[in-house]
C-alpha positions in Angstrom: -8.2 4.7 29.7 -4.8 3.2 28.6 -5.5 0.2 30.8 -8.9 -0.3 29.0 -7.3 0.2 25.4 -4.7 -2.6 26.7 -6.8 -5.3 27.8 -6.7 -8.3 26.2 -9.9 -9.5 24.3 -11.0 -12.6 22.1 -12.9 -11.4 19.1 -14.5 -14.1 16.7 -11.8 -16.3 19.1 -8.8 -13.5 18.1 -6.8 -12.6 20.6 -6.2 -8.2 20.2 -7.3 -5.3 22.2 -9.2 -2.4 21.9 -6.3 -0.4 20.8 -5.9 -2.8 17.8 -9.4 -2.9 16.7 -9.2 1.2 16.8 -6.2 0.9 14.7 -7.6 -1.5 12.6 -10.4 0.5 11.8 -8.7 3.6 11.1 -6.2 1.5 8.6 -9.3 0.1 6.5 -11.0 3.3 6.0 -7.6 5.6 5.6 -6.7 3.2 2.9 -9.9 2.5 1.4 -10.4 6.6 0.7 -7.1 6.9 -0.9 -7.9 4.1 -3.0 -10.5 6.3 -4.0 -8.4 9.6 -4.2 -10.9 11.2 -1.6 -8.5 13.4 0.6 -10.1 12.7 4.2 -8.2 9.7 4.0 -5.2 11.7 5.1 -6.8 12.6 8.2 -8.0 8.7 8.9 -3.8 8.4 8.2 -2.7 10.7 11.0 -5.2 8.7 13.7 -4.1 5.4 12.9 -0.4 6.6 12.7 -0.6 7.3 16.9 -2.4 4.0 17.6 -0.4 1.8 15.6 2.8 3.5 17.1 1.8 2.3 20.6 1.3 -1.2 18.9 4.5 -2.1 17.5 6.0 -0.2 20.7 4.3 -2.8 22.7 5.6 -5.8 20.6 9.3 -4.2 19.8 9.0 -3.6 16.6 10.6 -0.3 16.7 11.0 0.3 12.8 7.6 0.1 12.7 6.8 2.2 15.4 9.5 4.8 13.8 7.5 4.0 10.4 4.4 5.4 11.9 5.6 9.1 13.2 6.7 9.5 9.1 3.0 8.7 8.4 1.6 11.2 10.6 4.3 13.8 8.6 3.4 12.0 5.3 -0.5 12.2 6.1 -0.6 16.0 6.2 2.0 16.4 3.6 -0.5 13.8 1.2 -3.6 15.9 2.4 -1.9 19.5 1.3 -0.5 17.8 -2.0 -3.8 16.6 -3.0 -5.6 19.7 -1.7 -3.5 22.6 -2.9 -0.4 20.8 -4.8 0.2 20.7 -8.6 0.6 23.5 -11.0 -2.8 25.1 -10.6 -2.1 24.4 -6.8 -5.8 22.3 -7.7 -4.5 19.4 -6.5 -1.7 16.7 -8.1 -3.0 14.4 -10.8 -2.7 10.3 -10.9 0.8 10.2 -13.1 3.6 7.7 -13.2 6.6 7.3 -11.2 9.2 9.7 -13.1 12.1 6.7 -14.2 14.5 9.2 -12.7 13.3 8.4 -9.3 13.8 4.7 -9.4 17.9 4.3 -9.1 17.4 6.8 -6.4 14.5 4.2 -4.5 16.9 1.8 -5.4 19.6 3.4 -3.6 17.6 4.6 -0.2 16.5 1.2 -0.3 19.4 -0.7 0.1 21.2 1.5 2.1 18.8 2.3 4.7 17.6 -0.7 5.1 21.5 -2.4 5.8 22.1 0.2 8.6 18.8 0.3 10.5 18.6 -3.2 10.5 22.1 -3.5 12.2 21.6 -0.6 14.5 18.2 -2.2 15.6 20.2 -5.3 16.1 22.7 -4.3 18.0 21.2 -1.2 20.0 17.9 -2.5 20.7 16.1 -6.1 21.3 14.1 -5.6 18.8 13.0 -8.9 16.7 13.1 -9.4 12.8 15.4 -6.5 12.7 16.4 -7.0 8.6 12.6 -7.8 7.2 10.9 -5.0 9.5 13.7 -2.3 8.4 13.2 -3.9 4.6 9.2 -3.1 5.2 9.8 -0.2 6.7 11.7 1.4 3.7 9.6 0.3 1.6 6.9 2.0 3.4 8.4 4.9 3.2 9.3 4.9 -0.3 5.8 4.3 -1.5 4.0 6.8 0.9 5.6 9.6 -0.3 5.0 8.5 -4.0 1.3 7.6 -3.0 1.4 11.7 -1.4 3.0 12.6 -4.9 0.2 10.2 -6.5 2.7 8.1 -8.4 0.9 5.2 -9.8 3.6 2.3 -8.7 3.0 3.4 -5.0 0.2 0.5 -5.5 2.5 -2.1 -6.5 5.0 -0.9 -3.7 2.1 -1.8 -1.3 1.2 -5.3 -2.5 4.9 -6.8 -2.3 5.1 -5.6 1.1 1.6 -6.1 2.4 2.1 -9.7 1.9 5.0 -9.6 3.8 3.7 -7.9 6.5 0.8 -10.4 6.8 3.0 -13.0 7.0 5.3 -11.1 10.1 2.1 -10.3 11.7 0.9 -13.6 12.0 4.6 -14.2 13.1 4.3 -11.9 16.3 0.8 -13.1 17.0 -0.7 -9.7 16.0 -3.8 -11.6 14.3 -5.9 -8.9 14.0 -3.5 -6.7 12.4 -2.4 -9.3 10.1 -6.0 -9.4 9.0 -5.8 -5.8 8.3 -2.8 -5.8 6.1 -4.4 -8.9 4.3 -7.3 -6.4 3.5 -4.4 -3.4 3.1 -3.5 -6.1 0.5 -7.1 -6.4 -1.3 -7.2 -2.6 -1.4 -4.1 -1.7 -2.5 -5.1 -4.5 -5.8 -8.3 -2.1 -6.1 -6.4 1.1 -5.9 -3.7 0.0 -8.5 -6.7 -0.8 -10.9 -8.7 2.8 -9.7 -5.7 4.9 -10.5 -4.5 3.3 -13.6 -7.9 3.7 -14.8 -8.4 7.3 -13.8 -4.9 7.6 -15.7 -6.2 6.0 -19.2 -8.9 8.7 -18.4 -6.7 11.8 -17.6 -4.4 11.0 -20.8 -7.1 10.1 -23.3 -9.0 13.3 -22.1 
């Protein structure tokens, strides 16, 4: 089974395996749903999270890889939030970012990002070890607020999914690059969803 998920394929003359295409698929529709605040997203999230980990494990990029056990956290923590979370325990409400929060981002951000990307250099032979940890953090950052269902998560994601399309292509993961290119698309759609749903909520 984990040779067959392994073997190298050619589709539409892209080199990926089966293991890719899985996590590719999983990726679209986990994003896709939350761009649409429908809460089975979360679940698509915690599938992708264990095939994508085996990805970037196989291509050493290890931030990633880290990135995707905090998804699998994040994904039932997003899933309970926007189940039971809130007030009314009804579910949290499309609201955004407290300004509070943003010298603290800020702060994780830089720091974080300095010291995994030098203990990735120097402990492990992993590649791109600055801009994956950089990615990584941001990652982070805005999948807890999209858990939280801070607006800005959105923005968060388009920065950095155009970087990651550009690393992607970089390590000759073509098919994931592809993905995060549409990651890219939706994360447009969901900024312009939830600010709407927002307008809605407020004017209500």
């Amino acid at each position: 089974m984990i040779d067959w998920l392994n073997q190298s394929i050619s589709l539409w003359g892209i080199g990926t395996t089966p293991l890719e295409i899985l996590g590719f698929l999983t990726g679209a529709i986990c994003v896709y749903l939350n761009t649409r605040q429908n809460v089975l997203g979360w679940f698509f999230g915690i599938f992708n999270a264990v095939l994508y980990a085996a990805v970037f494990w196989q291509v050493r990029l290890y931030a990633d890889m880290g990135l995707q056990g905090y998804y699998f956290l994040t994904s039932i923590y997003g899933w309970w939030m926007w189940k039971f979370g809130g007030a009314s325990h009804d579910g949290v409400r499309v609201t955004h970012t407290p300004v509070r929060l943003y010298p603290i981002f800020a702060l994780i951000f830089l720091v974080a990002t300095l010291s995994w990307g030098f203990l990735l250099g120097k402990f492990t032979d992993g590649t791109l070890t600055y801009a994956d940890s950089a990615l990584t953090i941001a990652s982070l950052i805005a999948q807890w607020m999209m858990a939280r269902k801070y607006l800005e998560n959105w923005i968060i994601w388009i920065v950095a999914d155009v970087c990651y399309v550009a690393m992607y292509f970089y390590k000759d993961l073509h098919l994931t690059a592809i993905l995060y290119f549409v990651f890219l698309i939706l994360a447009v759609m969901g900024y312009v969803q939830w600010k709407r749903d927002l307008k809605k909520s407020v004017g209500a």
